[in-house]
FILUM-730666 format. One record per residue (C-alpha): x, y, z; residue number from 1; residue in one letter. Coordinates in pm, whole numbers, plus 32768, in hexadecimal, padded with zeros to 4 digits. Each point is the difference from the previous one (the first is absolute). Example, Ala and Ser with C-alpha at 12.3 -4.5 7.8 and 13.67 -1.06 7.14 Angstrom:
<sites>
{x: 84CE&y: 7E3E&z: 830C&n: 1&res: A}
{x: 8089&y: 8158&z: 7FBE&n: 2&res: S}
</sites>
This chain:
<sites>
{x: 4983&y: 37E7&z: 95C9&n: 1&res: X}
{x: 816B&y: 804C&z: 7FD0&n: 2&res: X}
{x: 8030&y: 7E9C&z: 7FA4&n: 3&res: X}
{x: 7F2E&y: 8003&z: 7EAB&n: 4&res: X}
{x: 80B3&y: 8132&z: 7FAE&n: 5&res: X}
{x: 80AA&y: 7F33&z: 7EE0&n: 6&res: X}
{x: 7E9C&y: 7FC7&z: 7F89&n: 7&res: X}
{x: 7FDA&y: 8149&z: 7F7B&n: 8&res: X}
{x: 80D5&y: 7FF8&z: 7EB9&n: 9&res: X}
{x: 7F73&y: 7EA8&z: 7F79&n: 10&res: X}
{x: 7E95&y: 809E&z: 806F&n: 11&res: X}
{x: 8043&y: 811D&z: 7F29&n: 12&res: X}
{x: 8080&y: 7F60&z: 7EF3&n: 13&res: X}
{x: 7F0D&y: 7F23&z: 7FC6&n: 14&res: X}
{x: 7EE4&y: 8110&z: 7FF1&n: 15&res: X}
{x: 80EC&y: 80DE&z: 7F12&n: 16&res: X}
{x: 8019&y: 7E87&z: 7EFD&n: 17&res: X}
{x: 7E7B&y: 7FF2&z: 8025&n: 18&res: X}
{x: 7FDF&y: 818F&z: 7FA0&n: 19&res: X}
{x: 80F6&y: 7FAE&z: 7ECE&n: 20&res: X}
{x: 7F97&y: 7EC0&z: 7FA2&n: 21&res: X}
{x: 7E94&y: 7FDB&z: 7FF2&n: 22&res: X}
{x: 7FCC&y: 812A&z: 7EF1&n: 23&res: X}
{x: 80CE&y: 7F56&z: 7F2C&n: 24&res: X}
{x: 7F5F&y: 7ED2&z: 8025&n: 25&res: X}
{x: 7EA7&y: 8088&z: 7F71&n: 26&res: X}
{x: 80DA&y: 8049&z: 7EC4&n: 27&res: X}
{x: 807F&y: 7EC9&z: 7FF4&n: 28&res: X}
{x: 7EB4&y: 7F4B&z: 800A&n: 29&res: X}
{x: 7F7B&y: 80F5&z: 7F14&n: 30&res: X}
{x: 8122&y: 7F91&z: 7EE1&n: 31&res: X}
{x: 7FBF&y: 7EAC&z: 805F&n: 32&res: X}
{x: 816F&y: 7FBC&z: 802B&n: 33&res: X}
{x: 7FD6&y: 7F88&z: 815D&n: 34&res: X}
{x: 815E&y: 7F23&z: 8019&n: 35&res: X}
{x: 80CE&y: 810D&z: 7F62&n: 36&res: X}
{x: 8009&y: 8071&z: 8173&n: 37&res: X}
{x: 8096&y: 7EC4&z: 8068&n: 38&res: X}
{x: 80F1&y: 7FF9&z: 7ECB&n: 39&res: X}
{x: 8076&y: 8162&z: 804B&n: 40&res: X}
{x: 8023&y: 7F65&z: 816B&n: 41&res: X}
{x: 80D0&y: 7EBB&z: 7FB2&n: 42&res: X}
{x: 80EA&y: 80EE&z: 7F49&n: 43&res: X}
{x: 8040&y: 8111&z: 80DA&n: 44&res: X}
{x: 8053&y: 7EE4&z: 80F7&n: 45&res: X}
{x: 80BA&y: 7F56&z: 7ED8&n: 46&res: X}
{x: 80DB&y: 815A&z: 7FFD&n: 47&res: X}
{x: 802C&y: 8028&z: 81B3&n: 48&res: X}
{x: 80A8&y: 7EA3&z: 7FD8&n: 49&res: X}
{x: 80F2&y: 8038&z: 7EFB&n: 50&res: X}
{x: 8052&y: 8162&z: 8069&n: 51&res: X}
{x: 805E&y: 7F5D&z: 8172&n: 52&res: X}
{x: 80BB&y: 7ED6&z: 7F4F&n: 53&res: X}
{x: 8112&y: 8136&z: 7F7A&n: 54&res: X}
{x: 8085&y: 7EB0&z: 7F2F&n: 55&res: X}
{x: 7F30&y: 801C&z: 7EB3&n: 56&res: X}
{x: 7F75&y: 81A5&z: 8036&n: 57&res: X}
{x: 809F&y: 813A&z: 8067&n: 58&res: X}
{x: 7ED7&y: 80A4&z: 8068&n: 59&res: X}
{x: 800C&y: 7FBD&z: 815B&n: 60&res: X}
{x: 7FBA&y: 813C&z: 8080&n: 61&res: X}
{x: 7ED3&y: 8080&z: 808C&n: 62&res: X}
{x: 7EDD&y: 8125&z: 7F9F&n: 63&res: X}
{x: 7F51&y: 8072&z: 8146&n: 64&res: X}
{x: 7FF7&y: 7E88&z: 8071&n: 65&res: X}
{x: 7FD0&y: 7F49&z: 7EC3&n: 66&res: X}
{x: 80FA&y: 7F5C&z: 7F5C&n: 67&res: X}
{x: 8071&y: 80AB&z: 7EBA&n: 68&res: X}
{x: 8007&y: 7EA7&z: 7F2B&n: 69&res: X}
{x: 7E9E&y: 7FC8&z: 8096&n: 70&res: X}
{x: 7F84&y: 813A&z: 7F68&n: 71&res: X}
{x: 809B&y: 7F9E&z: 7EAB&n: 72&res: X}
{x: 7F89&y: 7EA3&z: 7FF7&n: 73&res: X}
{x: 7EA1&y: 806F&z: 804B&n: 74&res: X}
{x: 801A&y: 810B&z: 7EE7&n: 75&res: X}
{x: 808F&y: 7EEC&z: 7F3A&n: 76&res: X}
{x: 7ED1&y: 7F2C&z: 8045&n: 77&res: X}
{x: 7EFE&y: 8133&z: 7FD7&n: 78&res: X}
{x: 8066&y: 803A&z: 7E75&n: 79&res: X}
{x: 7FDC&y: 7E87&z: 7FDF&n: 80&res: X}
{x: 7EB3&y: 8020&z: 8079&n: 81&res: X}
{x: 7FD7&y: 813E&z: 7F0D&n: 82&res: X}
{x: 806E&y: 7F1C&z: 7F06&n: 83&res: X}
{x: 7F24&y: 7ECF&z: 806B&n: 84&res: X}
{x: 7ED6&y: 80F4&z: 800B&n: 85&res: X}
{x: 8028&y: 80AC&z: 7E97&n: 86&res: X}
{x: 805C&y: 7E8E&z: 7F43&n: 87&res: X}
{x: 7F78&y: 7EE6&z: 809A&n: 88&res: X}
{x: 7E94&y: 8075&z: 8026&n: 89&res: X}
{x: 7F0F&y: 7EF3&z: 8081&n: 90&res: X}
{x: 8136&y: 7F24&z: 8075&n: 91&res: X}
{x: 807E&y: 8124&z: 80B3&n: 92&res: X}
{x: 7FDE&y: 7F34&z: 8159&n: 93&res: X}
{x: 8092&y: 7ED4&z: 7F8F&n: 94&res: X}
{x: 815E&y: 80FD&z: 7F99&n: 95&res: X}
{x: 7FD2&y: 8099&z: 816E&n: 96&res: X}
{x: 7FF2&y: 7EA6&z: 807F&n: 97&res: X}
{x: 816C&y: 7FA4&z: 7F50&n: 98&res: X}
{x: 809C&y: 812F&z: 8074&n: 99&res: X}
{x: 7FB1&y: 7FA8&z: 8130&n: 100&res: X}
{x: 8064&y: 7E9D&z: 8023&n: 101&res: X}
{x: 813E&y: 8073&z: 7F58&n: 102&res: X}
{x: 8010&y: 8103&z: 811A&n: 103&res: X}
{x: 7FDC&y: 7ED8&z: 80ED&n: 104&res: X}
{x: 80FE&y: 7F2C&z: 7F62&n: 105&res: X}
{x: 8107&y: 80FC&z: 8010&n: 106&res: X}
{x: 7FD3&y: 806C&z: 812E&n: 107&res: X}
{x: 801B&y: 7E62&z: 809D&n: 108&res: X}
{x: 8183&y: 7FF4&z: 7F00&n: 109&res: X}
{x: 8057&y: 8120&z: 80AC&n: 110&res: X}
{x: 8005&y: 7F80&z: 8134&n: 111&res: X}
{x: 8023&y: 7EA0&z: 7FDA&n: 112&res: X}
{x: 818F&y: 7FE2&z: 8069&n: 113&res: X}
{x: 7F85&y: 80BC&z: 812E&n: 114&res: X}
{x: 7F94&y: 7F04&z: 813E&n: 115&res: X}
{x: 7F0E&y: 80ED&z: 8092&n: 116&res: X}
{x: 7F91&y: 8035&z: 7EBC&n: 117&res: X}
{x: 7E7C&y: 7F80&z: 8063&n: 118&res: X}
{x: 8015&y: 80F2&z: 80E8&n: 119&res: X}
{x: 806C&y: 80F9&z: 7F08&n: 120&res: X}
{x: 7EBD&y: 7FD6&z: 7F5A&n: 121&res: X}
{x: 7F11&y: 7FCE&z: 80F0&n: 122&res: X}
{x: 8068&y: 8149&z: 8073&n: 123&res: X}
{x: 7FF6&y: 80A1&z: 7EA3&n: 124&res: X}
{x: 7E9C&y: 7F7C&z: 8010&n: 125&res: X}
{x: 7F6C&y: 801C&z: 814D&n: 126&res: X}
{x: 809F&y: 8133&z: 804C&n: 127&res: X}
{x: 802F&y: 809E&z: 814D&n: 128&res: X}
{x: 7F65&y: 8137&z: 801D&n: 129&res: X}
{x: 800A&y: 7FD7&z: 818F&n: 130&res: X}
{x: 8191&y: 8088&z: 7FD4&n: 131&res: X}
{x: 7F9E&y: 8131&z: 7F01&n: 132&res: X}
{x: 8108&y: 80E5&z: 7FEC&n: 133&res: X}
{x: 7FE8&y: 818D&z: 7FD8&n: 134&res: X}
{x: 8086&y: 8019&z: 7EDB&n: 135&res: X}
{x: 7ED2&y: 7F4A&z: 7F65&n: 136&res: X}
{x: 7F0D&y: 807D&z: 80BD&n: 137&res: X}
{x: 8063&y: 8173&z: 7FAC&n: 138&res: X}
{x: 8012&y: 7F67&z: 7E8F&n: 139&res: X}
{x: 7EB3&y: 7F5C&z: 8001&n: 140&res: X}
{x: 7F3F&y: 814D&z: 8093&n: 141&res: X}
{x: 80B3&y: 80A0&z: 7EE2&n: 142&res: X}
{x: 7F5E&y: 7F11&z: 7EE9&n: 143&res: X}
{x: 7EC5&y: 7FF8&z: 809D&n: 144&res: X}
{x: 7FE7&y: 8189&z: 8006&n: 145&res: X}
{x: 807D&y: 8025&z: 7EA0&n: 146&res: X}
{x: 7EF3&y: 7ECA&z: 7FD2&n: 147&res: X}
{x: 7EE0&y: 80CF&z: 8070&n: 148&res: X}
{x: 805D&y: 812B&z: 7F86&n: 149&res: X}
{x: 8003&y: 7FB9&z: 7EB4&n: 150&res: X}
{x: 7EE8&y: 7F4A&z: 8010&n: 151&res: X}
{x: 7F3E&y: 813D&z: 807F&n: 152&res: X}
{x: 8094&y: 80F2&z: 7F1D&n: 153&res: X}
{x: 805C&y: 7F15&z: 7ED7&n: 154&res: X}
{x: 7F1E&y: 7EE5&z: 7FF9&n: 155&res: X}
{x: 804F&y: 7FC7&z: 7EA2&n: 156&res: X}
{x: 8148&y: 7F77&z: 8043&n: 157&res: X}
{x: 7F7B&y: 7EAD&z: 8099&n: 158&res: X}
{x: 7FA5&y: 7FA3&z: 7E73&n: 159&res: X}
{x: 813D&y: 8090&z: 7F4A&n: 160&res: X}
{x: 8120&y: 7F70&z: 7FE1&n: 161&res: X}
{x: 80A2&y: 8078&z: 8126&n: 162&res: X}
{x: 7F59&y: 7F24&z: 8104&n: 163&res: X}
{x: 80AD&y: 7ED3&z: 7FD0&n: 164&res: X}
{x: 815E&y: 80AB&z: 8064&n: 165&res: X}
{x: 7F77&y: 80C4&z: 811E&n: 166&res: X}
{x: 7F6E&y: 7EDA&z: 8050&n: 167&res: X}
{x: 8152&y: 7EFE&z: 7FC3&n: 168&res: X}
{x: 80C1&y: 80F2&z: 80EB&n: 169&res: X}
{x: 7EB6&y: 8012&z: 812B&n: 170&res: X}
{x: 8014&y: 7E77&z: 7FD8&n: 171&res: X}
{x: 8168&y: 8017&z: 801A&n: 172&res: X}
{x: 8006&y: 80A5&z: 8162&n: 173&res: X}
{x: 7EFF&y: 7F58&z: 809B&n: 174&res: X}
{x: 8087&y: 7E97&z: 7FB9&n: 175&res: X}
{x: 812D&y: 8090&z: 80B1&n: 176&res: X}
{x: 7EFD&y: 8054&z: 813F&n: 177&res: X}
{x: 7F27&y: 7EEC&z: 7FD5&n: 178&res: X}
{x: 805B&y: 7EE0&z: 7F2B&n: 179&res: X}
{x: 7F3B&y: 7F85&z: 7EBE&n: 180&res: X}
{x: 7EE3&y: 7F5E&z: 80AD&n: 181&res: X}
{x: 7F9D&y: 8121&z: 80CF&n: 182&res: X}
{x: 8028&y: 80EF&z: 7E9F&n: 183&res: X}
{x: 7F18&y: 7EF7&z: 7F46&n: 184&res: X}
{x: 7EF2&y: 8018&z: 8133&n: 185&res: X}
{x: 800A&y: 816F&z: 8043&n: 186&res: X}
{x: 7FBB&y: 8051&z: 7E63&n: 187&res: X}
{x: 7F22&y: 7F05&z: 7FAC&n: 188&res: X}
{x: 7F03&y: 7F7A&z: 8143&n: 189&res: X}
{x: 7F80&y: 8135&z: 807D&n: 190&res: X}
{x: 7FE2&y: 80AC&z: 7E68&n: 191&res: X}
{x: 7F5A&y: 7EC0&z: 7FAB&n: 192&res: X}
{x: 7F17&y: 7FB9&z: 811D&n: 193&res: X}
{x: 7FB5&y: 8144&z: 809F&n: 194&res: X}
{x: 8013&y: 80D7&z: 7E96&n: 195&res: X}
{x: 7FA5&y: 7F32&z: 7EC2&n: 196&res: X}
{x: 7EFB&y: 7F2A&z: 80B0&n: 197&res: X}
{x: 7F59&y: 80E1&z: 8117&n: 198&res: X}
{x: 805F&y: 812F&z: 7F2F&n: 199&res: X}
{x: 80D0&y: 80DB&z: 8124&n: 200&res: X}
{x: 80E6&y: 80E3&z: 7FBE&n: 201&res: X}
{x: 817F&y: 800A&z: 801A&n: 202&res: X}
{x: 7FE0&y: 80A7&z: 8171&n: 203&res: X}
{x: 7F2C&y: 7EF2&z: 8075&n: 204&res: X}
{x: 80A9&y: 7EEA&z: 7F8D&n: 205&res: X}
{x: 8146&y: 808F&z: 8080&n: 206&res: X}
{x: 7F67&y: 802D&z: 8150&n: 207&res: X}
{x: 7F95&y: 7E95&z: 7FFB&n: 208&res: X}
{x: 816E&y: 7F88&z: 7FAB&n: 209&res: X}
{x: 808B&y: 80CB&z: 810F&n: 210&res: X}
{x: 7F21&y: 7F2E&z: 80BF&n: 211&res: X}
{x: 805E&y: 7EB5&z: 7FB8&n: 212&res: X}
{x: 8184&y: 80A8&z: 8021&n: 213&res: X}
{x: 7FD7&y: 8057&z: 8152&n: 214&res: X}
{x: 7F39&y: 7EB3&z: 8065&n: 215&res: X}
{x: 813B&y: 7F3E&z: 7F5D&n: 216&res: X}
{x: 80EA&y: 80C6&z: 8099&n: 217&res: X}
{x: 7F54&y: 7FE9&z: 8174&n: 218&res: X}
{x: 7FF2&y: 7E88&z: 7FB7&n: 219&res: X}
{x: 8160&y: 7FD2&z: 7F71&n: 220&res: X}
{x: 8073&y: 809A&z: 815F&n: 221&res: X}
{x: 7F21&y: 7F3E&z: 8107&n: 222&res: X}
{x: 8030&y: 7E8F&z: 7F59&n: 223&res: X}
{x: 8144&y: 8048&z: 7F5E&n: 224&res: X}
{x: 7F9D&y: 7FA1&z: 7EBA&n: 225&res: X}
{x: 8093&y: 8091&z: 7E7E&n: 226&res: X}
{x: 7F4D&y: 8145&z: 7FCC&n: 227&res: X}
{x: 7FE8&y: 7FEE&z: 7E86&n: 228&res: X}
{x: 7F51&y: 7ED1&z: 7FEE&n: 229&res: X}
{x: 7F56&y: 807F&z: 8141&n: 230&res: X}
{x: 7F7F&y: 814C&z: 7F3E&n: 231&res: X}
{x: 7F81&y: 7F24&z: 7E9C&n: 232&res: X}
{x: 7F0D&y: 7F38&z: 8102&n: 233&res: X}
{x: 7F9B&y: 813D&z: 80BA&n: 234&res: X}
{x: 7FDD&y: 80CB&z: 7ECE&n: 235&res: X}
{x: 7F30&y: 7F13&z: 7F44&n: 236&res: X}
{x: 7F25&y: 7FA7&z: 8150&n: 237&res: X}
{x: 7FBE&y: 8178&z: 8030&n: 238&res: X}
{x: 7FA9&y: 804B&z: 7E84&n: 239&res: X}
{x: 7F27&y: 7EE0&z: 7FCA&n: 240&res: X}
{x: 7F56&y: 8074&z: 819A&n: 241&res: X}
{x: 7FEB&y: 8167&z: 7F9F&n: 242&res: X}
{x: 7EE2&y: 8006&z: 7EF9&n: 243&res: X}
{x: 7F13&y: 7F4D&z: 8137&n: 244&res: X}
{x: 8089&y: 80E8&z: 8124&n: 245&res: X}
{x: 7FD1&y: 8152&z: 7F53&n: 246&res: X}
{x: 7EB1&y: 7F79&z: 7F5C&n: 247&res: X}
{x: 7F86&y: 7FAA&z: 8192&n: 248&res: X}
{x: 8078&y: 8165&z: 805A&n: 249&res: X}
{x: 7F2B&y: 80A7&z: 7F0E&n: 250&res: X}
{x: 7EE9&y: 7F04&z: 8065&n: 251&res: X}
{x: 7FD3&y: 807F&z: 8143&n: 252&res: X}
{x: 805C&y: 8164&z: 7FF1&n: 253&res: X}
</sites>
């Protein structure tokens, strides 16, 4: 037992990302911005990689675990999407989309005098939440209380203006846990599948991504394979299974 001691940090952040994320993710559906999750993503990666250059930024310093140049990229990138939202109207995805990409391209310059550069990226990507450190942790159970909270006492903030900066500095720590693949999954499969088509709420959807967390997780450790990638397949298996499991429960109760 003593041996998957290690196990317990990664375990809980991963069900602390799902608590965070997946509320936010029903908002994001609902303003039909769905990649200004991944833009917001790309950039707070953008910002870990030039803050931990110290060639081109000074802000190499870190806030409870997140880089400091990470959190100002992703605000950076949040008014853009502010902007993007209140101009661009019906081609509001197609200005999301170049942000990104531009994200993306910066991010490969950055690196590309580096020779483990690839590496650089794939980890910026994949993540690796199987090596989650305390500091995030502590600062994801933080967002993710201040997430519910207002959401119980303040609903109306979710459709003001001051979601998409709560939600550029939420994005911004859990890329540092998780990597942008595992952010993209946890906001958008389980809100999508579980919440706009089968009409659950935020708790049950978050339940079913801490689901397909765990299941990466357990598999990432037994066949030694990348958990963030691991936790996209899981999470999308388990959403799209969870519908037909519950709806069998019900059946023969």
């Amino acid at each position: 037992m003593a041996a998957y001691e290690w196990m317990l940090l990664p375990t809980l952040g991963s069900v602390l990302l799902c608590f965070l994320l997946v509320p936010l993710g029903y908002q994001v559906i609902a303003r039909g911005v769905i990649f200004a999750d991944l833009a917001i993503a790309q950039w707070a990666s953008l910002g870990t990689l030039a803050g931990a250059t110290g060639t081109y930024f000074v802000l190499s310093q870190d806030l409870a675990g997140a880089s400091v140049t990470s959190l100002a990229f992703a605000l950076l990138a949040a008014l853009t999407v502010q902007l993007i939202l209140r101009h661009l109207g019906e081609a509001k995805e197609a200005g999301i989309g170049i942000l990104y990409v531009l994200g993306a391209s910066l991010a490969v310059l950055l690196v590309s005098n580096d020779p483990h550069g690839a590496q650089v990226l794939q980890r910026a990507a994949s993540g690796d939440l199987l090596w989650a450190n305390q500091e995030l942790v502590i600062a994801t159970a933080v967002m993710a209380l201040l997430v519910w909270a207002l959401g119980y006492w303040a609903p109306g903030w979710l459709t003001g203006a001051a979601f998409i900066p709560v939600f550029a500095i939420a994005v911004t720590y859990a890329v540092a846990l998780a990597g942008i693949y595992v952010v993209f999954a946890t906001l958008i499969i389980t809100p999508l599948i579980v919440g706009t088509l089968h009409k659950k709420t935020p708790v049950v959807a978050s339940l079913c991504a801490i689901v397909g967390h765990l299941l990466a997780i357990a598999c990432s450790v037994i066949w030694d394979v990348p958990v963030g990638p691991a936790i996209v397949v899981a999470t999308l298996l388990v959403a799209c299974l969870w519908p037909v499991v519950s709806g069998k429960r019900r059946y023969t109760q």
